[in-house]
TIRO-2110 file (N, C-alpha, C; in Angstrom, 1 decimal):
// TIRO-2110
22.5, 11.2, -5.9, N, 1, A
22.9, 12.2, -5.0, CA, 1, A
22.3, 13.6, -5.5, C, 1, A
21.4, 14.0, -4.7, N, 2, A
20.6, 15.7, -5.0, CA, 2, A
21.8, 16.4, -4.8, C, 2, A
21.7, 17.8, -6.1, N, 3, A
22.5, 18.6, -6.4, CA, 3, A
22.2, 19.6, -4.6, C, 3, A
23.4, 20.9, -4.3, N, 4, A
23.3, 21.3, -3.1, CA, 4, A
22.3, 22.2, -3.2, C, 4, A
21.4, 22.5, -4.6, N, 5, A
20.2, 23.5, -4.3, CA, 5, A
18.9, 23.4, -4.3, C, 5, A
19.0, 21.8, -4.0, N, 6, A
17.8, 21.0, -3.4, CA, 6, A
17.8, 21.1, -1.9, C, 6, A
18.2, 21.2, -1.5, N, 7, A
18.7, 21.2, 0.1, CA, 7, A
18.1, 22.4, 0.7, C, 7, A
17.2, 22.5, 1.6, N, 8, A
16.8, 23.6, 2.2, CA, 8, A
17.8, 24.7, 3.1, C, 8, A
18.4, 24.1, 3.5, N, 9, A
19.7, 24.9, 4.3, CA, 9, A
20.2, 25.9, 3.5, C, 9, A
20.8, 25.0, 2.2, N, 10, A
21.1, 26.1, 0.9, CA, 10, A
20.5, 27.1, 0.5, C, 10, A
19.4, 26.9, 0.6, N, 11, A
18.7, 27.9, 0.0, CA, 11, A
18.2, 29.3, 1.3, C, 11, A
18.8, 29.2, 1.7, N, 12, A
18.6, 29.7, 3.2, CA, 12, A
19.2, 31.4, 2.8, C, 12, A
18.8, 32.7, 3.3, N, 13, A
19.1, 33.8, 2.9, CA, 13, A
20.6, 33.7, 3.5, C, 13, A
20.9, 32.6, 5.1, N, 14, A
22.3, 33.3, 5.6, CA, 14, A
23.2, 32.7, 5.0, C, 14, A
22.9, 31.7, 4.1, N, 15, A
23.8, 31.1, 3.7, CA, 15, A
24.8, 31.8, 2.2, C, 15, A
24.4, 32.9, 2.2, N, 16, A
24.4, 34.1, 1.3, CA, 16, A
25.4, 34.6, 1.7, C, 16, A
25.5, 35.2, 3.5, N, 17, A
26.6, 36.1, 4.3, CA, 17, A
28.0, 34.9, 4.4, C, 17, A
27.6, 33.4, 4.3, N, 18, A
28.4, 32.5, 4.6, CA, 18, A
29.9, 32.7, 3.3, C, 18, A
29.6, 32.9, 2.2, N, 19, A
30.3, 33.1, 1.0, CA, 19, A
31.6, 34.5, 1.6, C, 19, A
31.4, 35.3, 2.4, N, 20, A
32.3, 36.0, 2.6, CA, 20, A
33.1, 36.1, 3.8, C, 20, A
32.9, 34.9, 4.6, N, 21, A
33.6, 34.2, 5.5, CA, 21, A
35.0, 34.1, 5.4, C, 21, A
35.3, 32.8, 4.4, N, 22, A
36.5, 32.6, 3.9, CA, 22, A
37.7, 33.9, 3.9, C, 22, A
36.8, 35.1, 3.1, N, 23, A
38.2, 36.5, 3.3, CA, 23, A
37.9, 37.0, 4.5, C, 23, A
37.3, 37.5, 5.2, N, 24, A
37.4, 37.6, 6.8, CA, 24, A
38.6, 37.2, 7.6, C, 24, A
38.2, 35.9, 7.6, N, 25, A
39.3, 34.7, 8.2, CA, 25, A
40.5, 35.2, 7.7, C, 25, A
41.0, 35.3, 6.1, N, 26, A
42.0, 35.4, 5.7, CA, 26, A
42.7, 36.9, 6.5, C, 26, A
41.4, 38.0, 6.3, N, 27, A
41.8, 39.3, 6.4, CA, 27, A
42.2, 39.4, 7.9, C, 27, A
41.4, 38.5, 8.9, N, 28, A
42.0, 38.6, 10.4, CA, 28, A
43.4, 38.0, 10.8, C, 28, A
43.7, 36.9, 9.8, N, 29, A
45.2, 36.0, 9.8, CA, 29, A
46.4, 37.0, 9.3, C, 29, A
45.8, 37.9, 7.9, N, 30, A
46.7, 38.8, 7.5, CA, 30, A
47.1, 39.9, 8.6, C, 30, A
46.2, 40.2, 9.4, N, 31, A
46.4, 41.3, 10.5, CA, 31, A
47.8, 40.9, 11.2, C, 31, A
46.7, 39.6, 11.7, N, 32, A
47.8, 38.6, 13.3, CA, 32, A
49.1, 38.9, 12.9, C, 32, A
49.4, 38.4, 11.6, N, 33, A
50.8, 37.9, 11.4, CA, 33, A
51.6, 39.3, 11.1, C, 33, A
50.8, 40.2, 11.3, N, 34, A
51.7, 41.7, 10.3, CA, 34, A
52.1, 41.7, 9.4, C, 34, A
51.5, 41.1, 8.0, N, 35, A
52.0, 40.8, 7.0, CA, 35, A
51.9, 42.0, 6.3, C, 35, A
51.9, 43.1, 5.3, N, 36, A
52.5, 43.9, 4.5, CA, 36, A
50.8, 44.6, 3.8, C, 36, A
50.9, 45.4, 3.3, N, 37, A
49.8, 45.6, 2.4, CA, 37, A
50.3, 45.6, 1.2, C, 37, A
51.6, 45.7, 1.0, N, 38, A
52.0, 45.9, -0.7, CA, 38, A
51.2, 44.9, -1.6, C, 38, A
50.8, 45.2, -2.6, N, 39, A
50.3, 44.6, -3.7, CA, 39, A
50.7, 45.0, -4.9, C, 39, A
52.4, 46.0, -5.0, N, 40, A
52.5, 46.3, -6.2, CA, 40, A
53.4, 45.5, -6.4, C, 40, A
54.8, 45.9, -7.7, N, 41, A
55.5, 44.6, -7.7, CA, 41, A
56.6, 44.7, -6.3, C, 41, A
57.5, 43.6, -7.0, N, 42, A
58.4, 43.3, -5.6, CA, 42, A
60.1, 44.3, -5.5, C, 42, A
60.2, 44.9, -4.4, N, 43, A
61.2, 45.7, -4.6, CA, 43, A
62.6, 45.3, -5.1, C, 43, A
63.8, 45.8, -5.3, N, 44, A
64.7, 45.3, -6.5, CA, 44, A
65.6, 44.7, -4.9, C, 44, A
65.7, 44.4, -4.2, N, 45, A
65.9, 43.6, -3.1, CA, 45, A
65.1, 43.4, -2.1, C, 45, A
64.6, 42.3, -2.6, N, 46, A
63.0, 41.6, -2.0, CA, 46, A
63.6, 41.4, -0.1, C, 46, A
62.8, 42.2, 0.7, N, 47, A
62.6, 42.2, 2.0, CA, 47, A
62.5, 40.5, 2.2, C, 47, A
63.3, 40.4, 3.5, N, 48, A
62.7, 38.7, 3.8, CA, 48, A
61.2, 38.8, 4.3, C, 48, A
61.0, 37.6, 3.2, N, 49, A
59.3, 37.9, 4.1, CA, 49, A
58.1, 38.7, 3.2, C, 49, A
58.5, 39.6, 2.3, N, 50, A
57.7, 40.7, 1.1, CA, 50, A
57.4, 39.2, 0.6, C, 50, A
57.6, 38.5, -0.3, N, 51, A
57.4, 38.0, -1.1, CA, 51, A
56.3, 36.9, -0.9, C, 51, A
56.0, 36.4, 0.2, N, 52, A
54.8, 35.4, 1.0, CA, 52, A
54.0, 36.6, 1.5, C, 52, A
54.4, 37.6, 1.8, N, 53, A
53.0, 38.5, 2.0, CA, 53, A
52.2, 39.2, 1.0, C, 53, A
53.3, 39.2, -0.6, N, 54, A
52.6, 39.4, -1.8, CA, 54, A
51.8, 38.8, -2.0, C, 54, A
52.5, 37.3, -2.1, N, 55, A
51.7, 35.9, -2.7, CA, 55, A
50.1, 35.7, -1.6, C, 55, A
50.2, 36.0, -0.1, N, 56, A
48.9, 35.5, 0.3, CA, 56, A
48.1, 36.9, 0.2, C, 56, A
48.4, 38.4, -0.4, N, 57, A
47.8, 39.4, -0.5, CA, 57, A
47.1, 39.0, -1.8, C, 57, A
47.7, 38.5, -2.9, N, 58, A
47.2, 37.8, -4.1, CA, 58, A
45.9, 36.8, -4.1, C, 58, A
46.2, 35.8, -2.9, N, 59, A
45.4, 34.7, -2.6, CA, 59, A
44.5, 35.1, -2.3, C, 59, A
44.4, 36.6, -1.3, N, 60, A
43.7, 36.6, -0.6, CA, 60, A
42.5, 38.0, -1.4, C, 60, A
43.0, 38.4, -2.0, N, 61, A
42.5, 38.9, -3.2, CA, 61, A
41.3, 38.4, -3.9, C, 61, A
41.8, 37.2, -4.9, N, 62, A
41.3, 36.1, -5.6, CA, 62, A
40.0, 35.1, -4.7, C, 62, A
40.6, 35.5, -3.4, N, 63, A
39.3, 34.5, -2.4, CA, 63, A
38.3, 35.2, -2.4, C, 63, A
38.9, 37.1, -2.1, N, 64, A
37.7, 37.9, -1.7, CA, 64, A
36.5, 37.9, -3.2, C, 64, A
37.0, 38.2, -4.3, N, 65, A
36.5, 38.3, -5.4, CA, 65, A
35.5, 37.2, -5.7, C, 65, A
36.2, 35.9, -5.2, N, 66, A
35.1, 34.4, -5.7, CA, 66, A
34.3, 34.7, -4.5, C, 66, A
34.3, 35.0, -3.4, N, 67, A
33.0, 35.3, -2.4, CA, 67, A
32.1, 36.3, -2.7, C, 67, A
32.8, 37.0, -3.6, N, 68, A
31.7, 38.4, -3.8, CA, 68, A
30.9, 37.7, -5.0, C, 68, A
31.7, 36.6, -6.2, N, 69, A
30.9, 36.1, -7.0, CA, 69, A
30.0, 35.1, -6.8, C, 69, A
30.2, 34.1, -5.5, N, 70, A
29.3, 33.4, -4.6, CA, 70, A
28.4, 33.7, -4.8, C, 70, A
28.6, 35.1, -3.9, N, 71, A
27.3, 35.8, -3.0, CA, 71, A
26.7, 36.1, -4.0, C, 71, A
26.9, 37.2, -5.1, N, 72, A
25.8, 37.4, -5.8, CA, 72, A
25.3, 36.5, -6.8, C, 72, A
26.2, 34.9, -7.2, N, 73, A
25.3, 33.9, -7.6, CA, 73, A
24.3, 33.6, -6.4, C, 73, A
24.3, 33.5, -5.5, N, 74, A
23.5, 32.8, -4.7, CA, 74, A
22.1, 33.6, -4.0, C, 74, A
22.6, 34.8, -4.1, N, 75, A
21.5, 36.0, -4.2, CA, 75, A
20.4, 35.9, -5.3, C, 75, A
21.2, 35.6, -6.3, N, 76, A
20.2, 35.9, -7.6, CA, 76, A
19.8, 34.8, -8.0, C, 76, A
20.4, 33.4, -7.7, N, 77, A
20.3, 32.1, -8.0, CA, 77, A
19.5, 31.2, -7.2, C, 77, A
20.1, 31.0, -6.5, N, 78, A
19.7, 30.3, -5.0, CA, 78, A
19.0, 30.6, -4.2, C, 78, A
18.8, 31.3, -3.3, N, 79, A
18.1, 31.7, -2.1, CA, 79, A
16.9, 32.8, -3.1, C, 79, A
15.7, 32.4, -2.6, N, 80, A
14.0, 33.2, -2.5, CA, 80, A
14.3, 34.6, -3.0, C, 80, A
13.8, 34.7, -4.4, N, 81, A
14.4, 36.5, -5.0, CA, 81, A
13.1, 37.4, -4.3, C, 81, A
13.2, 37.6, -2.8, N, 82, A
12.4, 38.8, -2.8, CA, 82, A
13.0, 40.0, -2.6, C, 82, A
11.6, 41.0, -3.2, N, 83, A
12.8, 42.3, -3.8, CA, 83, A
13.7, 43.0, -2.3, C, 83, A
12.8, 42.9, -1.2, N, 84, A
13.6, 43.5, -0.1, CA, 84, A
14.9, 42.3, 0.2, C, 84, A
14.9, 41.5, 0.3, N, 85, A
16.3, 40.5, 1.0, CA, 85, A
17.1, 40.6, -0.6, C, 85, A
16.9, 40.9, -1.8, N, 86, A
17.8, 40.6, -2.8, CA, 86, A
18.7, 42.6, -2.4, C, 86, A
17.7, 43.4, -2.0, N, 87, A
18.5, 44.8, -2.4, CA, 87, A
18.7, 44.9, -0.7, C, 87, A
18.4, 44.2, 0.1, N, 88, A
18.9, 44.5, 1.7, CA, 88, A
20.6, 43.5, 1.5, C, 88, A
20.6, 42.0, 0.6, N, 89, A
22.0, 41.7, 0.4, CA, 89, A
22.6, 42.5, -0.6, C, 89, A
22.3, 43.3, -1.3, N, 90, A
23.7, 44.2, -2.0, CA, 90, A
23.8, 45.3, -1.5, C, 90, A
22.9, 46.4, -0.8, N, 91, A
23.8, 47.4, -0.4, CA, 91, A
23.9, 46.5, 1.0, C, 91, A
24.3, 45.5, 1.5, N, 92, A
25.4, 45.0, 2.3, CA, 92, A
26.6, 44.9, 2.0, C, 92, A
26.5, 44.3, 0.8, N, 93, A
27.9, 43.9, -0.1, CA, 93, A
28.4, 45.4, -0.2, C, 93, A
27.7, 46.1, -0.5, N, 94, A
28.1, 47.6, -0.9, CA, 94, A
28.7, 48.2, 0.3, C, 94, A
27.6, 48.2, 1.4, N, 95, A
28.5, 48.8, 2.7, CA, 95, A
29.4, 48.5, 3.2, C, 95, A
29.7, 47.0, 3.3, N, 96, A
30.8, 46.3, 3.5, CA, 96, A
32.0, 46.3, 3.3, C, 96, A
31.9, 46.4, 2.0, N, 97, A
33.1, 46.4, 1.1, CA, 97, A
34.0, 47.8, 1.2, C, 97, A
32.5, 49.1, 1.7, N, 98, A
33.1, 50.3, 1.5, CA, 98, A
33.5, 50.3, 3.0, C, 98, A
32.9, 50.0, 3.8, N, 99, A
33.4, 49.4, 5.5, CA, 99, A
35.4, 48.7, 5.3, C, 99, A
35.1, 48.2, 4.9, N, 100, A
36.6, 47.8, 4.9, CA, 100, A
37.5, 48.3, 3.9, C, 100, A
37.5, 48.7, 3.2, N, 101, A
37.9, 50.1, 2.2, CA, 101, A
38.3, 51.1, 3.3, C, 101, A
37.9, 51.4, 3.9, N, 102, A
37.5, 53.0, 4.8, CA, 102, A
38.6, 52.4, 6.5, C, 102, A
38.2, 51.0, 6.6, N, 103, A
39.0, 50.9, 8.0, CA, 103, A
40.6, 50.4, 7.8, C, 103, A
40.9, 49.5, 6.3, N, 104, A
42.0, 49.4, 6.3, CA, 104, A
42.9, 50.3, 5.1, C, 104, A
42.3, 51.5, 4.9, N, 105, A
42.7, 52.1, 3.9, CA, 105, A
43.6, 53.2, 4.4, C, 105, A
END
């Protein structure tokens, strides 16, 4: 069985934007449901409900972080290092990040 960075698809530049999918999804499900933004600790009589919005604010934390470490494995690793598509994907990562910083802040 060839490893997945034999594969031409993989090696594909979009498959770079693909790695930050997963929190999207998460961050549009977090909306739907009106779940909380708290992320500090839990108040001294836990709201019904605070404590699953901690835990998937946690999750959803920990998802965003391993897609941002994806992405820049797969930038610098995987996909064709040319110098314009390696610095056109990080100030993406950069705008992005400060994009959703700025809208749900």
């Amino acid at each position: 069985m060839k490893p997945l960075t034999d594969y031409h698809w993989f090696k594909s530049h979009g498959m770079t934007f693909a790695w930050l999918v997963p929190f999207l999804v998460m961050l549009a499900v977090h909306r739907a449901l009106n779940l909380s933004d708290a992320m500090g600790g839990a108040p001294v009589v836990p709201v019904p409900g605070e404590r699953d919005a901690l835990l998937y604010n946690y999750i959803m934390v920990m998802v965003f972080y391993a897609g941002v470490a994806a992405y820049v494995w797969h930038t610098f690793a995987a996909a064709p290092r040319k110098p314009g598509w390696v610095a056109f994907k990080l100030v993406f990562l950069v705008v992005g990040w400060a994009g959703l910083l700025l809208a749900h802040g």
